[in-house]
N, C-alpha and C positions, 0 to 999 in steps of 0.2 A: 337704557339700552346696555345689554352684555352680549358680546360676541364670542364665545368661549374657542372659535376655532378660527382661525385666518383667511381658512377657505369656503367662509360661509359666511351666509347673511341671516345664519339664524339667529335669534333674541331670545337668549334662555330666560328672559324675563317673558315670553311671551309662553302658551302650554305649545307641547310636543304632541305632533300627532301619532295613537297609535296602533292605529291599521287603515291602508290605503285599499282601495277597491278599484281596481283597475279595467277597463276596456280598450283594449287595442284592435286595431286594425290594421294588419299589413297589407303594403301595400308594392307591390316588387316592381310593378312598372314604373310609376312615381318617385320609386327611392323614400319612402316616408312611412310613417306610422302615424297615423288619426287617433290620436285617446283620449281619452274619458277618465281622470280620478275625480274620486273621493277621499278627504281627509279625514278621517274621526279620530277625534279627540276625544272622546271619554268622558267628557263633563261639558256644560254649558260656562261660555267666556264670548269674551267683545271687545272687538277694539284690532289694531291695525295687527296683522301678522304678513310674516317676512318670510318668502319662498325664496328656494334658488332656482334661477331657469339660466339655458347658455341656449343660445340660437334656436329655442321653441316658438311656435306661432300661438299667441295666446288667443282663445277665439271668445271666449265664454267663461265668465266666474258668475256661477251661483250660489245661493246658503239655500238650503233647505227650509222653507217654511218664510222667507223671506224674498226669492226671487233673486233677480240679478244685483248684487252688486259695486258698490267702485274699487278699482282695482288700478294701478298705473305699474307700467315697466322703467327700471331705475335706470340710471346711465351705463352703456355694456364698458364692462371690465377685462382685459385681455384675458385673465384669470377665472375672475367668479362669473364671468356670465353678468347675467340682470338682475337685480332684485325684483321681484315679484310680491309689492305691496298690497295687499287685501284689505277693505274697510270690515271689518265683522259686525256684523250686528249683537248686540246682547243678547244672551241666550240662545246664541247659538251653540251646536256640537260638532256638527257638520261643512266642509266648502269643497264645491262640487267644480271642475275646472275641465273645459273640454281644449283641445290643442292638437297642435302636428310638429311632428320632429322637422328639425332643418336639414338643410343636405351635407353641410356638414357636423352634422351629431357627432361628437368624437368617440361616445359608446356603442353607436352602429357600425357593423362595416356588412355592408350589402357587394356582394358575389356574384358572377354570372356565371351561368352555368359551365363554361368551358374553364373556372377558375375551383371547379368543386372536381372530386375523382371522378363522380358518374357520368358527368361533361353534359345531364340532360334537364338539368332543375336549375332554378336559382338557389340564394342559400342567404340565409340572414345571420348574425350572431353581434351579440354584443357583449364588451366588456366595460364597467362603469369604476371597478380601481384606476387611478385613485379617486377624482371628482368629475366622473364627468356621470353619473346618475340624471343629471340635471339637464342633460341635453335630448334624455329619453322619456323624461316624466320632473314636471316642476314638483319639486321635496322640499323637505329642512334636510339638506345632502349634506347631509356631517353623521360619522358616528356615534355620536354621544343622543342623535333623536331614533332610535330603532322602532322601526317599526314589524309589524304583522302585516302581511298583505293576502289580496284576494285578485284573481286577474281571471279576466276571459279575452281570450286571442281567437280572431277569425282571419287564416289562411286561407289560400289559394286550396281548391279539391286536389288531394294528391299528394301534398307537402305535411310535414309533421312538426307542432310542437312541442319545445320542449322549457322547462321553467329552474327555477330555483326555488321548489315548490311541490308539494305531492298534487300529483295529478288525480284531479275532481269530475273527470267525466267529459267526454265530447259526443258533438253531433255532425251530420252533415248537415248544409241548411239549404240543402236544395237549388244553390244558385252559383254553383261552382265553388263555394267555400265550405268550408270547414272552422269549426269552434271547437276550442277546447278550454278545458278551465280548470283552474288551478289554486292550490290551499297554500301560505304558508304559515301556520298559526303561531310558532315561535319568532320573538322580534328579533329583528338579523337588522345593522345596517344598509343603508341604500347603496353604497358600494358592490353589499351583496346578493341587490337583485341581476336578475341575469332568464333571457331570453335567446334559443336560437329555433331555427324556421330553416326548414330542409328535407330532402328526400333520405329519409333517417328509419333506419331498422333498428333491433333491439336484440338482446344476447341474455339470459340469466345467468350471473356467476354464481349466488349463492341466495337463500330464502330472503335477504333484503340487498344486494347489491346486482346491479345490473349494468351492462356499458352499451351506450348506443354509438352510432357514427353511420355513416352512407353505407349502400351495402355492399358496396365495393370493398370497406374496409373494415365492417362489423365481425365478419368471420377471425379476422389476424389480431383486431385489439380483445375478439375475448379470448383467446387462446394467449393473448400476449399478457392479459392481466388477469388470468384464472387462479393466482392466489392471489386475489386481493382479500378476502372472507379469512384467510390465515392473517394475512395484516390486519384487518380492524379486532381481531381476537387480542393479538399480542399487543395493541395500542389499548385495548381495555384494560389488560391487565394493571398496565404501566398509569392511567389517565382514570380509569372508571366507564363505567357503561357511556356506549357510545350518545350521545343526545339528540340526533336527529333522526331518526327513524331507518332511514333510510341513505345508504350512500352509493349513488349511481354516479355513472360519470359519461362524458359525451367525449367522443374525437373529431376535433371540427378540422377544416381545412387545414390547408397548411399555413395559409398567411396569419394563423392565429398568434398576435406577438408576445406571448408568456409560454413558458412550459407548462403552466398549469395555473387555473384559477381558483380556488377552494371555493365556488359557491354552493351551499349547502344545499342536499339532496340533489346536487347536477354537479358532481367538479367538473370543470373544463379542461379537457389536455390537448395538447399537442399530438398533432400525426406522427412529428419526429420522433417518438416516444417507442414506436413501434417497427425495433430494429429487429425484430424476425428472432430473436434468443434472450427474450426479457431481461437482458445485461441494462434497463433503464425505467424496468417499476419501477425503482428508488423512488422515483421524482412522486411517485405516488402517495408515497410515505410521507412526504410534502404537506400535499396537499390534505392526506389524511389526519394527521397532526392537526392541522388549523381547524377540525373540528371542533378541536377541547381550546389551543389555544393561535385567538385570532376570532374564529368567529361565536364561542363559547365566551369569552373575556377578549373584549377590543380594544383597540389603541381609540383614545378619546378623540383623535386627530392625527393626521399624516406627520404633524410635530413627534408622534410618539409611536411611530411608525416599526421601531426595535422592537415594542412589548408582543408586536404581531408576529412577525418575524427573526425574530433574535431567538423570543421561547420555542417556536414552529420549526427552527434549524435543528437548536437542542432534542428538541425531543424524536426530531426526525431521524435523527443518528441514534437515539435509546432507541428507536425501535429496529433501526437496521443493526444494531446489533445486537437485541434480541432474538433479532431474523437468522443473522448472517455472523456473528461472533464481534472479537475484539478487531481484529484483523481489517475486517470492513470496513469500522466503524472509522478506524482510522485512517483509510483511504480516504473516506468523507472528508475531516476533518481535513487532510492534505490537499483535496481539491479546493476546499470553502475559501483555506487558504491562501492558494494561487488566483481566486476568486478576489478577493480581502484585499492583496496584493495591489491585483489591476485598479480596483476601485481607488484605493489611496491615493494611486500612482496620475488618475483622470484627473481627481480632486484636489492636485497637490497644491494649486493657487487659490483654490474656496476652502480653508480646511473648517471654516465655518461648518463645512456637509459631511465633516468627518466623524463628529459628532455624532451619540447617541440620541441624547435629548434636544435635538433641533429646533433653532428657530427659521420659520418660515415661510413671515410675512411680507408678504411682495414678490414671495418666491414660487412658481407652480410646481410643485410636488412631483409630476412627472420629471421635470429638468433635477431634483434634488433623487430619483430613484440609481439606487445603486446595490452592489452586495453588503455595503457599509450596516445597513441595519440589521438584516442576516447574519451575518459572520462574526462584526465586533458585538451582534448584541447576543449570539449565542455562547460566543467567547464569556462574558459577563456571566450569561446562566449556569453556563458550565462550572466558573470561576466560585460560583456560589457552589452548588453539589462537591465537590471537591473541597470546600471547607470544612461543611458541616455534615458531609457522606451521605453517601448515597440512599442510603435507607429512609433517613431524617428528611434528607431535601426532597422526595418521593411525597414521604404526608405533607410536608409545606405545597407542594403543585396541588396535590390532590385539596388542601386546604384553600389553598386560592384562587382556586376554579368552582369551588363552593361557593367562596365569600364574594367572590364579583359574576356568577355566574348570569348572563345573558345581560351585561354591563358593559360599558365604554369607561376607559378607567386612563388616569397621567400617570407619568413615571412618577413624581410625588406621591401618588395612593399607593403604586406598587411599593417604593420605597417604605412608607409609612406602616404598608401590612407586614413585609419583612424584616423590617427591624422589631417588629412587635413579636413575631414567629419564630425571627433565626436573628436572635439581638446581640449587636456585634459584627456579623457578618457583615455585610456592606463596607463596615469599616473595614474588615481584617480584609478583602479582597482590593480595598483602593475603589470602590464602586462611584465615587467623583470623576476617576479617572479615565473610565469610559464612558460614563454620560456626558462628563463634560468637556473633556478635553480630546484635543484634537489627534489623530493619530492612532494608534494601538498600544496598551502602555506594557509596557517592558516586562510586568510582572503575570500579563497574559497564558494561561493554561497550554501546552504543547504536548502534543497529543504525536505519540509514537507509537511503534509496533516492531518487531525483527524484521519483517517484509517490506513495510515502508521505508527502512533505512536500507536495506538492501538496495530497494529501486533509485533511492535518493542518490546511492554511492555508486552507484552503474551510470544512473544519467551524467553522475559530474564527471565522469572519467568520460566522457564523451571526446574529450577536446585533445586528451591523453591516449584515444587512440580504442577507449574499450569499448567493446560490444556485447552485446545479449548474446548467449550463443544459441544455436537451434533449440538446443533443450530447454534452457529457462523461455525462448520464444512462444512453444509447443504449450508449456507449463501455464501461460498465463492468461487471468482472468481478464474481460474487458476492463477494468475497472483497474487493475496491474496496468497497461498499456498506457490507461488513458493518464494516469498518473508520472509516470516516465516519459509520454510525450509530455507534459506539462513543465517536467523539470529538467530537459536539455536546453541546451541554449537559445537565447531566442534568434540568432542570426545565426542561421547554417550555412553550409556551401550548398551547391548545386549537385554536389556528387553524394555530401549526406542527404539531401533530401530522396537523390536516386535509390540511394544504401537499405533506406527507412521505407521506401516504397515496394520494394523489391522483397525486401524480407517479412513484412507485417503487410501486404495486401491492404497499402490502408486508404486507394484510391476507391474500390470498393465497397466499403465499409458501409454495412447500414445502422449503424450504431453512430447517428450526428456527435455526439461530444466528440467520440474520438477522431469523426473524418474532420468536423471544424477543426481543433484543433493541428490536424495537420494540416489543413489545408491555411490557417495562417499559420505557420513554418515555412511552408512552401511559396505565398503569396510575398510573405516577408524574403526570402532567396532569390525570389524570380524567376521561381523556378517552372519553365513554360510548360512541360505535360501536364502540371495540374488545372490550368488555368482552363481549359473547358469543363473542368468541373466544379471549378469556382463559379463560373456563369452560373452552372444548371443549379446548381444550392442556391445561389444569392436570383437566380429567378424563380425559384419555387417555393422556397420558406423564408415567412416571417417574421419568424421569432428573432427577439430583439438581441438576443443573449448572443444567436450566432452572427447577425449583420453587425453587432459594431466591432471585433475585434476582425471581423474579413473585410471589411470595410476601411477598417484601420489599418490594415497591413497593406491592401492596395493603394491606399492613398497616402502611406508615408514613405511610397517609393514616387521618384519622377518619373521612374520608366513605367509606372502601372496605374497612376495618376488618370490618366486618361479612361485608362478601362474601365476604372474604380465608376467613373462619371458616366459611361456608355450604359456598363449595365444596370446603374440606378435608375436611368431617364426610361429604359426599358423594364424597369421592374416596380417601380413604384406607383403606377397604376394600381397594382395589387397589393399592393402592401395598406397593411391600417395605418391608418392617421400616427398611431404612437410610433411605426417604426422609421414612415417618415421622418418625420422628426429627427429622432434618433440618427439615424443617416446624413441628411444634411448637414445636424450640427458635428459629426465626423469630418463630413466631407468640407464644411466650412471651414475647422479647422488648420486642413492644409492648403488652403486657400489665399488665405490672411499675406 
């Protein structure tokens, strides 16, 4: 037996399946989904094989040609879920497995209609980063087993699906439902299957990119991302032709807890996204990136969770300043920053999690997520380009997306291909010292501009009495603001928060970075006009990114302690499984 990932019960001594056939059945009144896979394997083998399943009703294992069966569920692991032992018979290809999700699936979050904009449908979505695949379909739910898949979904008459996946055709079936069916013929990890179920319309941005969402809100996201077809140009330049066919994206609810999901042919974003002056495609750029790298070349395991993320940061900033100049790029960098900051700052008693190269066992990958992988591991990529310039490090990415291309790969391999490519480097940048040790190390890349020291030296003269004046106010980008909110103090008076309200409209604001971020300023002050607007955020969205620092600022006050506790008991119904979480162990915290 080899377990090559921690959060899995796969056996790479045992084959990898590689394409699953899927049948679902939703089901909205129930809370559940009835399915149907198929494993192929590609070759005839026998003998026991090892699934992951978390809170699935197992009903049914068959093998094709042989009938039912022995099959036993292993002891439940607060972590991995069950193992899901199968006898196989020799010669077989195939293991055909019928089941239903549980009610608490941590990759479903099921909606009622007054929790959707249209307030008249129900609404399904799931997200399965980082392991939870397993609670919507039993897998080998680790990266390194990718699979092809095939699906056909029967919804409610009325409601739409949508996949991670080119869509293969549907029907009505005459009995109040509806079928549709779905291709994915490239192998993508089970992280990156992905289903949502909803009263959903559709928008054409350009001959392959389309954005769907309710129709309440399909009009504002395509007008709000109608140069996305200019970004996948400038990401090919930089990356090489796109590889999935297809890059459509969905806008789900607002309790959706990511800014964005990169699942291929569906990214998933955030409603927040859609501040009415596309001051936050950025995040698009994101998720666009993770085409080439992340779901093109994958981290082998949440242990190596930077190779995704760390390269998806980097390259996200080459394209915004292909887009947008130096200038931009560098605001990026300045927020990722402030970003990098907070996370150290969470982590400063586990610096074990500070780490690039992660270990993980025993540890659930959601409690270990942070900007740390992002930030210090873009920091790293960066670190590389700047050695060996820009030109050079361009054909190394484009070379390493060749050599691992539609692969699950360790920092070890990455290592191992770069010193072979850019031999030297790794040393000349200190590359031990991000992977392995704890903290950000000294010799780190810092990324400046004229404008960002500008705003730098304005915000710290805050305490000295200095102001923005009308003109540079007038003068500046969202992206200007939100940076200069980020670098004043974090304890203000009551009177600066008035100051900043008054003159930047920022109770307003439909641009979330910039209203969270003052609204913890203000939550941190205690400072009371804001505070019914703190409610209406922290009951309508949630995304994880903006509940733990509003979260945090009401509950490291005593006098707001209380509130902090009112409006969670009131909001967490809606919120996903992950933001929960996220919240309480905030609010536990200041508990202790």
């Amino acid at each position: 037996m080899h377990r090559p990932d921690p959060h899995s019960y796969y056996d790479a001594a045992q084959p990898k399946a590689r394409r699953l056939r899927l049948k679902l059945a939703v089901d909205f009144k129930a809370k559940r989904i009835d399915g149907e896979v198929v494993l192929e394997f590609g070759k005839t083998f026998g003998g026991p094989l090892d699934l992951d399943t978390k809170g699935l009703d197992i009903r049914t294992v068959q093998v094709p040609g042989h009938g039912p069966v022995a099959w036993e569920l292993g002891e439940a692991d607060a972590i991995l879920g069950q193992r899901l032992r199968i006898e196989v018979p020799q010669d077989s290809q195939e293991v055909a497995i019928t089941y239903a999700t549980g009610a608490d699936a941590m990759a479903l979050q099921w909606l009622e209609p007054e929790q959707t904009e249209g307030k008249v449908a129900p609404y399904l979505f799931s997200q399965c980063q980082q392991i939870h695949a397993r609670t919507m379909v039993p897998c080998q739910d680790t990266p390194v087993a990718r699979i092809a898949y095939q699906a056909e979904v029967t919804v409610p008459e009325g409601l739409t699906a949508v996949m991670s996946a080119g869509p293969a055709g549907d029907e009505s079936l005459g009995n109040g439902r509806h079928l549709y069916r779905f291709n994915m013929p490239q192998p993508i990890p089970s992280y990156l299957m992905a289903l949502a179920v909803g009263r959903l319309e559709s928008r054409e941005l350009s001959p392959r990119a389309r954005v769907w969402a309710e129709p309440e809100t399909v009009a504002s996201a395509a007008w709000e991302f109608a140069g996305v077809e200019d970004m996948i140009l400038k990401a090919e330049a930089l990356f090489g032709a796109y590889p999935w066919d297809r890059y459509d994206m969905l806008v789900l609810p607002p309790s959706f807890p990511y800014g964005g999901m990169e699942n291929p042919r569906m990214t998933f974003l955030t409603p927040t996204l859609l501040a009415g002056d596309r001051s936050l495609v950025d995040v698009v750029a994101h998720e666009l990136a993770h085409s080439w790298t992340g779901n093109l070349v994958t981290n082998a395991s949440m242990e190596h969770f930077w190779l995704n993320e760390g390269f998806t940061v980097w390259a996200e900033r080459r394209i915004l300043r292909t887009l947008h100049g130096d200038d931009a790029a560098a605001l990026g960098w300045a927020m990722g920053q402030k970003a990098l900051e907070d996370s150290l700052a969470r982590f400063k008693n586990e610096p074990h999690l500070t780490v690039l190269r992660m270990h993980l066992e025993g540890i659930d990958p959601d409690d270990a997520f942070s900007s740390i992988p992002y930030e210090k591991g873009a920091r790293l990529v960066a670190a590389l380009e700047q050695e060996v310039g820009e030109e050079r490090f361009l054909r190394f990415i484009r070379d390493y997306m060749d050599a691992f291309r539609f692969t699950s790969i360790t920092t070890e391999q990455f290592c191992a291909f770069a010193e072979a490519k850019l031999p030297g480097a790794l040393e000349a940048v200190n590359a031990r010292a991000y992977l392995d040790q704890p903290g950000l190390p000294d010799t780190a890349p810092e990324f400046r501009s004229a404008q960002l020291d500008g705003l730098t030296k304005l915000a710290e003269s805050w305490a000295a009495g200095g102001r923005p004046s009308a003109q540079q106010i007038a003068g500046w980008k969202p992206a200007e603001l939100q940076v200069y909110l980020q670098k004043l103090p974090r304890q203000l008076t009551q009177a600066d928060c008035a100051w900043l309200d008054e003159h930047f409209q920022l109770m307003g604001r439909g641009n979330h970075e910039i209203l969270v971020e003052w609204l913890t300023l203000a939550a941190a002050a205690d400072y009371e006009p804001a505070f019914a607007r703190i409610r209406e955020v922290l009951l309508r969205v949630g995304r994880m990114k903006y509940l733990r620092p509003l979260y945090g600022a009401l509950g490291g006050s005593p006098r707001t302690r209380a509130l902090a506790r009112e409006i969670f008991a009131a909001a967490s119904p809606g919120y996903h499984g992950l933001s929960r979480r996220v919240v309480q162990s905030v609010l536990e915290a200041y508990s202790a």
